[in-house]
C-alpha positions in Angstrom: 0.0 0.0 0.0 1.5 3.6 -1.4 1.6 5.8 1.1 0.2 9.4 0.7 1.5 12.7 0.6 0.7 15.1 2.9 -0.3 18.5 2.0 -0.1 21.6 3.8 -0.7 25.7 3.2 2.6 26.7 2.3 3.2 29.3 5.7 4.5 32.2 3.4 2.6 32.3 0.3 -0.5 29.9 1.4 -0.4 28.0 -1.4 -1.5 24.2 -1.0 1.8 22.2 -1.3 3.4 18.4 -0.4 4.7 18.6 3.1 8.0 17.1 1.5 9.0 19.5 -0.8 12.3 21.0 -0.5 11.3 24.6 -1.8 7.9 26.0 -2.3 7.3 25.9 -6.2 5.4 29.3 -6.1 7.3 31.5 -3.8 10.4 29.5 -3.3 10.4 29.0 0.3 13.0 26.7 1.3 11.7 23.7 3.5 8.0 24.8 3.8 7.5 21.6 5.9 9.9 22.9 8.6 8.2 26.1 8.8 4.8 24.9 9.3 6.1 22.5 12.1 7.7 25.3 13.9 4.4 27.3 13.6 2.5 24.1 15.0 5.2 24.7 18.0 4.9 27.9 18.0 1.2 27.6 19.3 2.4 25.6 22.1 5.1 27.4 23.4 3.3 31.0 23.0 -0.6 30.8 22.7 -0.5 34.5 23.4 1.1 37.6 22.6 5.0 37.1 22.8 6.0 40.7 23.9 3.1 40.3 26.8 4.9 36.5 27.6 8.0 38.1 28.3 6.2 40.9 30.8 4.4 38.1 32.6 7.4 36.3 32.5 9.5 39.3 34.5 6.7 40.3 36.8 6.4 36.9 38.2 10.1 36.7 38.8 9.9 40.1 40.5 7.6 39.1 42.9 9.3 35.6 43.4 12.4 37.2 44.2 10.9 39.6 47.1 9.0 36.3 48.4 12.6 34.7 48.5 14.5 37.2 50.8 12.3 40.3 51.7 13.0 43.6 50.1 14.4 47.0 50.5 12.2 50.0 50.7 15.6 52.8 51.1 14.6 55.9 48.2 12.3 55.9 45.4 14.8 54.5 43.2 14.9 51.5 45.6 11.6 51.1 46.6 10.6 47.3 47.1 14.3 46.4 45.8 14.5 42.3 46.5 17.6 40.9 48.7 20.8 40.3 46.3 20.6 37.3 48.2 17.4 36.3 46.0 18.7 37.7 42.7 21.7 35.8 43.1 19.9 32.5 43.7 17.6 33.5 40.9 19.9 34.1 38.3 21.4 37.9 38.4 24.3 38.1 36.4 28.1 39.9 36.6 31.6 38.9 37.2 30.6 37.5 41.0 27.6 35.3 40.1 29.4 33.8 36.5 33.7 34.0 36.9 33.5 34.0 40.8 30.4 30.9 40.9 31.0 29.4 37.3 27.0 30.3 37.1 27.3 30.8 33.3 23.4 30.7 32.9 22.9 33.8 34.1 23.8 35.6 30.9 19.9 34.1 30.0 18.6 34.4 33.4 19.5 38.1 34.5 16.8 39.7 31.3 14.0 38.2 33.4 15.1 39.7 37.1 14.9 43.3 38.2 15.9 45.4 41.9 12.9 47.5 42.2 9.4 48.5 41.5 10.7 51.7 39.3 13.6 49.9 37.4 10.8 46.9 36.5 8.3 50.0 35.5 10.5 51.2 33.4 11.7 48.3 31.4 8.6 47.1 31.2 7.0 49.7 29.8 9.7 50.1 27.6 9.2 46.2 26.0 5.4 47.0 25.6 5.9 49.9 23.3 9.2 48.6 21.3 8.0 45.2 21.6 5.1 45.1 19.2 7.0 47.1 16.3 9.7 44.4 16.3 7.2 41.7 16.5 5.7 43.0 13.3 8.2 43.9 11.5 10.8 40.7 12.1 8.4 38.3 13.1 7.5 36.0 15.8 10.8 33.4 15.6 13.3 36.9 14.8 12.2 38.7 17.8 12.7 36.0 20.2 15.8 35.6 18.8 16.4 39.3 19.3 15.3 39.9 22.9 17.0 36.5 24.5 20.4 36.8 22.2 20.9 40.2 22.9 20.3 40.1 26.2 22.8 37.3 26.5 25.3 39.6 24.9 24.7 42.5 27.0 25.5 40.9 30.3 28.7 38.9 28.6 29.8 42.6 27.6 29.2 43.4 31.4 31.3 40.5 33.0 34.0 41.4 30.0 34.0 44.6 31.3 34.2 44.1 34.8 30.9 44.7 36.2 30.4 42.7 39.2 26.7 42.1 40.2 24.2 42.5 37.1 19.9 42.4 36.5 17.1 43.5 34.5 15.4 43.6 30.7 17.0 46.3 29.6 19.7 44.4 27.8 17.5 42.6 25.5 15.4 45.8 25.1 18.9 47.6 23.9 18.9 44.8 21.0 15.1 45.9 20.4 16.2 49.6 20.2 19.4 47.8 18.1 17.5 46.2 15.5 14.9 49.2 14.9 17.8 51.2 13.9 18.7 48.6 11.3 15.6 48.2 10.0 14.9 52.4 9.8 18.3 53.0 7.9 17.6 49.5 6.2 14.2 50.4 4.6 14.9 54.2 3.9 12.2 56.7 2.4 10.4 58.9 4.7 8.9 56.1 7.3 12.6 54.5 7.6 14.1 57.5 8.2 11.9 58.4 10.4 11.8 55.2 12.6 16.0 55.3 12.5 15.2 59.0 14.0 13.0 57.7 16.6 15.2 54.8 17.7 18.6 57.0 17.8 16.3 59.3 20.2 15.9 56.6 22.4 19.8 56.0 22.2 20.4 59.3 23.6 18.1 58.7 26.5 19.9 56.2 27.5 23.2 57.9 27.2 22.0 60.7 29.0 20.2 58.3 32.0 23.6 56.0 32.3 25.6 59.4 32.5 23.6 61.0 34.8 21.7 58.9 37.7 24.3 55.8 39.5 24.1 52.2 39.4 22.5 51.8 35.2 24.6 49.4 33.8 25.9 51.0 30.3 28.1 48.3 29.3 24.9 45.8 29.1 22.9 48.7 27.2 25.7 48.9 24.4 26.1 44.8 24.6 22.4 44.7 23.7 22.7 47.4 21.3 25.1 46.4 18.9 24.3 42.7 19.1 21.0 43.9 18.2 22.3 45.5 14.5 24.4 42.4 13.5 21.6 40.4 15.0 18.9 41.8 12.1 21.7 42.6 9.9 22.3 38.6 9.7 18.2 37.7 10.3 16.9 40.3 8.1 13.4 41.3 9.0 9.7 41.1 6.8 9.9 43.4 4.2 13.4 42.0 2.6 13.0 38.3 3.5 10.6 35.5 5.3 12.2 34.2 8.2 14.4 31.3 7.5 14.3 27.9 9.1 17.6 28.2 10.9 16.1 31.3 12.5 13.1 29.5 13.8 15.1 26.9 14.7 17.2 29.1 16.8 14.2 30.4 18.2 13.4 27.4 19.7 16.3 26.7 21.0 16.2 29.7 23.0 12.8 29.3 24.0 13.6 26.0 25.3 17.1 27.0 26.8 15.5 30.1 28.3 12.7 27.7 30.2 14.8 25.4 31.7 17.2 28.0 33.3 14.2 29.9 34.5 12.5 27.1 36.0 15.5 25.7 37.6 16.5 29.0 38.9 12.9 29.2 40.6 12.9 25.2 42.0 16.6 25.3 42.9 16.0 28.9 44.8 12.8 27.7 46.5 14.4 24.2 47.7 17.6 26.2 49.2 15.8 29.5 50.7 17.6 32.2 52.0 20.4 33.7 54.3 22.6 31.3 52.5 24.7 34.0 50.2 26.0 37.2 51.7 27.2 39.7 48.9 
């Protein structure tokens, strides 16, 4: 008994194609079969809106790391600021937590934590209005690559720079800021320009905030920045090319990677409580 091919929409041009065909023989996307898996696993990992995910994702971590070891409440700036005992155990990056404690992991782990109820605001605000531009513009599978890789590269750049004790988004939203400069001197015209013109403002905010009030880590905000270009300079975004399987496979890869540090951080932190680090 033959078996029968299975056909599928192809996921760029929706065209109905065998699920085996190497390229799509109407708009030429390579491996259609891969894509449409990964969109299949997309729906598992992310029913919702990805940009919201990653907020959940940080306010729950925020609160778990003031149930761990209490919390400051010294200055605005410090208001309910969680123990460093707790961000260490949860994941806070720097040269302390990764050369000193061989805690490599925390280059992932540190985007999701934050010291304080403003510096959480903040970034999250921040992700909710950059978030959704990226997301539509690069896709689902580029932005996750954009906000977890970048983020990684930020705190890398702050442990290669010497910085000791390391936390928050802000990283990964640099390589947000990153690739929507790309993509506005990318594009061109009018609307490019003008998005490169809004991103490069936010650029100088930045500058002017790590110059100006103590403890912003600039070294992770330039990380995140440039990793961000070469990031969608090497990815490309929506209006120049689909996204390509090695892309979504990436994604993937950091969505899985980025879950099992996460959830390891919060079981191992749980099982071994508190008062145990002093910093």
């Amino acid at each position: 008994m033959s078996s029968e091919r299975k056909s599928i929409l192809c996921p760029n041009c929706r065209k109905l194609i065998s699920v085996d065909e190497p390229e799509c023989p109407y708009c030429g996307l390579k491996r259609p079969g891969l894509h449409n898996t990964a969109g299949a696993l997309r729906k598992i990992f992310f029913g919702t809106n990805p940009v919201m995910a990653i907020i959940y994702i940080n306010i729950a971590y925020y609160v778990l790391s003031l149930f761990l070891g209490g919390f400051s409440n010294a200055g605005s700036f410090n208001f309910l600021s969680p123990s460093n005992q707790s961000l260490f155990l949860l994941g806070a990056s720097g040269t302390i937590p990764v050369l000193g404690a061989h805690r490599f992991w925390t280059l992932i782990s540190a985007s999701f934590l934050h010291g304080g109820i403003m510096h959480i605001l903040f970034n999250m605000m921040a992700l909710y209005q950059l978030g959704p531009f990226v997301l539509r513009e690069f896709g689902f599978h580029r932005f996750i690559n954009l906000y977890i890789i970048t983020g990684a590269c930020g705190f890398a750049a702050s442990v290669f720079f010497g910085v000791p004790f390391t936390i928050g988004a802000s990283a990964g939203i640099c390589g947000l800021i990153g690739a929507i400069i790309y993509y506005g001197k990318s594009r061109g015209g009018s609307y490019g320009e003008a998005i490169y013109k809004q991103a490069m403002g936010w650029v100088i905010g930045l500058i002017f905030f790590g110059l100006i009030f103590p403890g912003i880590n600039n070294w992770a905000h330039g990380g995140g920045l440039l990793s961000g270009i070469a990031l969608s300079f090497l990815m490309g975004y929506n209006d120049n090319k689909p996204e390509s399987a090695w892309s979504k496979i990436l994604a993937f890869a950091c969505i899985l990677l980025t879950a099992a540090i996460l959830v390891w951080a919060a079981i191992s932190s749980l099982m071994t409580g508190t008062g145990i680090l002093t910093l």
